[in-house]
N, C-alpha and C positions, 0 to 999 in steps of 0.2 A: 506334447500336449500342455504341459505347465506353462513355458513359454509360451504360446498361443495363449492360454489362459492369462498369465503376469503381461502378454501387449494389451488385450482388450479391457483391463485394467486399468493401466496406466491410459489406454484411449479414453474411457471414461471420464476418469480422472479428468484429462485433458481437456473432454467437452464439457464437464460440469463446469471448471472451473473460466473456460470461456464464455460460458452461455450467459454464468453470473456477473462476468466484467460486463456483455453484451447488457442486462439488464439493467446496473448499479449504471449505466452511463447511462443508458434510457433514464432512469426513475431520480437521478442528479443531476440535473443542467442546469449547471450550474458556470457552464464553458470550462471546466478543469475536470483534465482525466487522471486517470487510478496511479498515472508518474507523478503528479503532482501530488495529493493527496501521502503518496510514500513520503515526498521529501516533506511535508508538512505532519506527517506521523517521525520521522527521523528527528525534525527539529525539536520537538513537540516534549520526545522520550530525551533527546541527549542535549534537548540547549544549542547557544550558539556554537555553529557548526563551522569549518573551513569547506568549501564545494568538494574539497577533491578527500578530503575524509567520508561526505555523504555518497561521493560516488561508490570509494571500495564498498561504503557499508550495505549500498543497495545493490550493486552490482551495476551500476550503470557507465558510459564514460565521464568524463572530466565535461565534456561539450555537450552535451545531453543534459548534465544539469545544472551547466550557464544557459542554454536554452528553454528550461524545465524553469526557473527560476525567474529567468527576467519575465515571465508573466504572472510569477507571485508579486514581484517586487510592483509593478506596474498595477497592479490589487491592491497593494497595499496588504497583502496578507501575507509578506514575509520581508524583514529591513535587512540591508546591508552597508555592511561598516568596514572598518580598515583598524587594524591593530595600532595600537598608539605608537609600537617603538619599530614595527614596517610597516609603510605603507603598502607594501606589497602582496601582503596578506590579506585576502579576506574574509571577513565571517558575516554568514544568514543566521537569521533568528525569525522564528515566528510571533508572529502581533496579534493580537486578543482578537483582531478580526479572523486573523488565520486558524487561529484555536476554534473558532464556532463555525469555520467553515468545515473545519477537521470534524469536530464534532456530527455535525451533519450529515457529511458523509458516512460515516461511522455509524449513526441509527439508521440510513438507507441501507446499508450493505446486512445490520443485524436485521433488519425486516425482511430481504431477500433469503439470506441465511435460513430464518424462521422456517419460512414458508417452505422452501427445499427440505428440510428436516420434519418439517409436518407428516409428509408422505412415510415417514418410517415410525414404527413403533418402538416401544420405551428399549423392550430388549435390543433391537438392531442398533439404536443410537450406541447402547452398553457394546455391544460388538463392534462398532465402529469407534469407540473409543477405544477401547482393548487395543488394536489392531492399529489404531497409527502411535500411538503409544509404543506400544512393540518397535511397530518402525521407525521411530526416534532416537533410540536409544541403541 
């Protein structure tokens, strides 16, 4: 029974969290999806980055975010360079446009956010804080 109970759960889980990428990409057309926006939250938080550091940190491959990227760079919402002493190295950085597209996204996503947490009351928010709290630690 608990198992039963711990899948539909995590099913949940699962469809909220889909329903909300389904919406944040509705309500952001902006032509960049929620893989972009990470590597533009990545740059954002740690600075000029090398591709294959943002990969382990998101979990992505190495070519996925040469692919993820060259449509920043092509925006203009993220630059890349070449370390002075190899050339063989290189590092993204996000650009003051990339920051406000971040941004952007960021009050779409807290507005969806809202509205989903609306439907519960003060106590339940406090129970559902409790409880991933719990499971963090």
């Amino acid at each position: 029974m608990q198992e039963e109970t711990i899948f539909e759960i995590l099913h949940n889980m699962d469809k909220m969290t889909n329903n909300l990428i389904i919406q944040w990409n509705k309500s952001f057309n902006k032509g960049l999806g929620v893989s972009h926006i990470l590597i533009l939250g990545h740059l954002k938080v740690n600075g000029k980055s090398r591709p294959s550091d943002m990969a382990k940190a998101l979990g992505l491959t190495p070519p996925s975010v040469t692919h993820l990227t060259e449509k920043l760079v092509k925006r203009q919402l993220v630059t890349r360079s070449t370390d002075e002493n190899d050339r063989r190295i290189i590092y993204l950085e996000i650009t003051y446009a990339g920051e406000m597209i971040l941004k952007e996204a960021s009050e779409v996503g807290q507005i969806l956010r809202k509205k989903i947490f609306e439907k519960l009351t003060n106590e339940e928010i406090q129970q559902m804080l409790h409880i991933y709290q719990k499971l963090n630690t």
